[in-house]
C-alpha positions in Angstrom: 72.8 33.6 60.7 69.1 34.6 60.4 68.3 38.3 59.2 67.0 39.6 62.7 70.7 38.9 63.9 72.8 40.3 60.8 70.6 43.6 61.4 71.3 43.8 65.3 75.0 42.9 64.8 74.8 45.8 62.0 73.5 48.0 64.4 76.0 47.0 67.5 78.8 47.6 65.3 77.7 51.1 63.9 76.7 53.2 67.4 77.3 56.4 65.9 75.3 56.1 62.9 72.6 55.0 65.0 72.8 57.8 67.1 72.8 60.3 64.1 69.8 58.8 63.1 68.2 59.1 66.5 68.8 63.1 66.4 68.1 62.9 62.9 64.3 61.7 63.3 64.5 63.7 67.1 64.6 67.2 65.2 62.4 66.1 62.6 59.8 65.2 65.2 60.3 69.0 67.1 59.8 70.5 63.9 56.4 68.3 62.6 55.3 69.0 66.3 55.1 72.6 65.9 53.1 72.6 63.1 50.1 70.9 65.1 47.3 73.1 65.9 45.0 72.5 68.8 41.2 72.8 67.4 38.8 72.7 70.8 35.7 72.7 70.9 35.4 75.4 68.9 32.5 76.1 66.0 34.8 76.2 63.3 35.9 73.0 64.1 33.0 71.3 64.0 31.4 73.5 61.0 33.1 74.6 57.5 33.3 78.1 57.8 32.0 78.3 54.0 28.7 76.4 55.3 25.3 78.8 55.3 24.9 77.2 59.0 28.2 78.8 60.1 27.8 82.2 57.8 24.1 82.2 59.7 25.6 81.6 63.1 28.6 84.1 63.1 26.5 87.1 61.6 23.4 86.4 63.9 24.9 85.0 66.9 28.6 85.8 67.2 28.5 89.2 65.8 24.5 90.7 66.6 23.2 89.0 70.1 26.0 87.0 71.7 27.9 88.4 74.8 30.1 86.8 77.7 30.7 88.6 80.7 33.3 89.2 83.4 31.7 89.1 87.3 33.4 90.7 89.8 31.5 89.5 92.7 31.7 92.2 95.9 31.3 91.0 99.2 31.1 93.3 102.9 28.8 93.4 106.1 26.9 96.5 104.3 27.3 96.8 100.5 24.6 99.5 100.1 27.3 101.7 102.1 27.9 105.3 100.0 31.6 104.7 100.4 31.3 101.2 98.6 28.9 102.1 96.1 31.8 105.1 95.0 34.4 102.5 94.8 31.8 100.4 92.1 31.1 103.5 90.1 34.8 104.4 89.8 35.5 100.6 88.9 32.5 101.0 86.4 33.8 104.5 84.9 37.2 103.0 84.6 36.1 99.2 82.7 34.1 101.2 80.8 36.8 103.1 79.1 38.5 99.5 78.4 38.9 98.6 74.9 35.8 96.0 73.6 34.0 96.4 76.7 30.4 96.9 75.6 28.5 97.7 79.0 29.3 98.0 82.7 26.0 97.6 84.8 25.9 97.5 88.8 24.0 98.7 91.8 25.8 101.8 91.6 24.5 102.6 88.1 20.9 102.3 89.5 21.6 104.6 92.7 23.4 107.7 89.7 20.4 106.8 87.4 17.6 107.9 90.1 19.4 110.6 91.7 19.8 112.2 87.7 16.6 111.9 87.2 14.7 112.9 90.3 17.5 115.7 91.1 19.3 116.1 88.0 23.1 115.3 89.4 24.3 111.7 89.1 25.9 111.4 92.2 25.9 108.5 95.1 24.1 110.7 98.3 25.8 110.3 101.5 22.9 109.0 103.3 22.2 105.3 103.2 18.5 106.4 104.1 18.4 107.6 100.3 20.5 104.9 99.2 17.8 102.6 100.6 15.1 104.2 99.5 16.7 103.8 95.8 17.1 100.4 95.8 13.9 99.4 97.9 12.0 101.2 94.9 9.7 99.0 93.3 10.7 100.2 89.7 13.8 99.3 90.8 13.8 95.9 92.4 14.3 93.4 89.0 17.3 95.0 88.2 18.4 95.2 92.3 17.2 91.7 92.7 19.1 90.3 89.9 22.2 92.0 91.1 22.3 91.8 95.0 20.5 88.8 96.8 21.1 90.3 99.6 23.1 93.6 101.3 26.2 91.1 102.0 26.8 90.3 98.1 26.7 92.1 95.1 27.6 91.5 91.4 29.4 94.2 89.2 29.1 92.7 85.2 30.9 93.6 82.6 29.7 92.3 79.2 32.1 91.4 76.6 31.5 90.5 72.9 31.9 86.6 72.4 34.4 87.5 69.1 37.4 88.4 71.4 40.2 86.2 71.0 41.7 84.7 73.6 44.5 86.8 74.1 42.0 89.7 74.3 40.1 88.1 76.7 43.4 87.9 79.0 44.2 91.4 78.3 40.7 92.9 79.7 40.7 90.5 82.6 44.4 91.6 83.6 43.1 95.3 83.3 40.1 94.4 85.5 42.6 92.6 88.0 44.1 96.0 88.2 41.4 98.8 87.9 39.8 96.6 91.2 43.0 97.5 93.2 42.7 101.0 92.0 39.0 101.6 93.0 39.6 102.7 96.9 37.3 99.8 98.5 37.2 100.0 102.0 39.4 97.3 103.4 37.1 95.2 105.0 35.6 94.5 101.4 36.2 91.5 99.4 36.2 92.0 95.9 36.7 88.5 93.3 36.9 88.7 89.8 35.2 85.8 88.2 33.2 84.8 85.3 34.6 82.5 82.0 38.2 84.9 81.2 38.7 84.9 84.9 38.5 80.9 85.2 41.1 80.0 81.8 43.4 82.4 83.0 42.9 80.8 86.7 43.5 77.2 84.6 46.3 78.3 82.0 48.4 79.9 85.4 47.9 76.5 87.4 49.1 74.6 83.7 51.7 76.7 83.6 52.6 76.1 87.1 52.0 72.1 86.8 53.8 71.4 83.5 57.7 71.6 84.5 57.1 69.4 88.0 54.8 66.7 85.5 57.4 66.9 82.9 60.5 66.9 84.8 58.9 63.4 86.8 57.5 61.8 83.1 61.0 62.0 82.2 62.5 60.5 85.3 60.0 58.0 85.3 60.6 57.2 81.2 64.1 56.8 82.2 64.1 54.0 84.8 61.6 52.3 82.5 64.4 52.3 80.0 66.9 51.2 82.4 64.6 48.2 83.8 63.5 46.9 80.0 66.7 47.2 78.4 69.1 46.8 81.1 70.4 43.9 78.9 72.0 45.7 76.6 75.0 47.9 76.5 73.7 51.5 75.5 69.8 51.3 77.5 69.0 54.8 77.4 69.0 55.0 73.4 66.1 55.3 72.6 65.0 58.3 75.1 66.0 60.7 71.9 63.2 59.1 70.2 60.5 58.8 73.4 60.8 62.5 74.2 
């Protein structure tokens, strides 16, 4: 009898010892798994923290210039309308107030910046003459331009500092989420929160949604894989301790 067979007859006559094993190495494997860390493509993976390139980067970049923002992208027939441009400064008063939110700029924030200063009251008038007038200013038209490409679409940004964490990130855009609700637009307006937080949490919620289906048919799949290859044998569904 050749070695090969001595071990599988060892094995065959010692089930339970061979299961042990199996839940032996199983928990061992949970608890290793833990201890992995997903890296990304973040800067500190691909640069030593201790490096002058890094220390350079996160004092000059990171913590000086660098910003991300959060759009919320407004959509109506009119969004020049007084009634709309309320609902934006309310949103803008309200995000502004938010923890690590460094600036809140929109169309509204031009319209109170030249009624201040050519009447001395930051208020949105109730004529959309004036409000026309505002943003048909010349002095005015980079920033209008950049910020509504036309009266059907406008862009409400708020700038963020790129050193939030991730969990920080969530935070604001869930606060963001909610302070849109709260702002009173008129129901015909359509009001989307985009930008970079928006889109992970967008991917992170469809993950979440995805994972048990993909996981639950893996599994089911892994199993008649075990039951075709080692139908053979007595016990064929050993080793799934070991594959999951």
């Amino acid at each position: 009898m050749n070695p090969t067979e001595t071990f599988g007859r060892w094995i065959a006559d010692h089930p339970f010892l061979i299961l042990a094993a199996a839940l032996l190495l199983t928990i061992a494997s949970l608890h290793y798994a833990q201890q992995i860390e997903m890296q990304g493509m973040t800067t500190e993976s691909m640069v030593g923290k201790d490096s002058p390139l890094y220390q350079l980067f996160d004092h000059l970049y990171a913590e000086k210039f660098a910003t991300e923002s959060i759009a919320v992208v407004i959509e109506s027939d009119d969004i020049t309308k007084p009634e709309i441009l309320r609902a934006m400064d309310l949103l803008s008063q309200k995000m502004r107030e938010a923890p690590n939110v460094l600036a809140v700029t929109s169309i509204a924030d031009i319209v109170l910046k030249t009624e201040e200063r050519d009447f001395g009251l930051a208020a949105i008038p109730d004529q959309e003459d004036r409000v026309d007038q505002i943003l048909s200013s010349p002095s005015n038209q980079p920033a209008v331009s950049a910020m509504m490409p036309d009266k059907k679409h406008t862009l409400l940004s708020i700038d963020l500092p790129v050193t939030l964490t991730e969990a920080q990130l969530r935070e604001i855009y869930a606060e963001t989420s909610a302070q849109v609700r709260m702002a009173e637009f008129p129901p015909h307006v359509v009001v989307t929160v985009t930008g970079e937080p928006a889109l992970m949490q967008s991917i992170t919620d469809e993950m979440a949604k995805s994972n048990g289906p993909i996981m639950a048919l893996a599994g089911l799949l892994m199993i008649i894989a075990l039951l075709i290859t080692f139908n053979h044998v007595k016990w064929s569904l050993l080793p799934i301790p070991i594959v999951f």
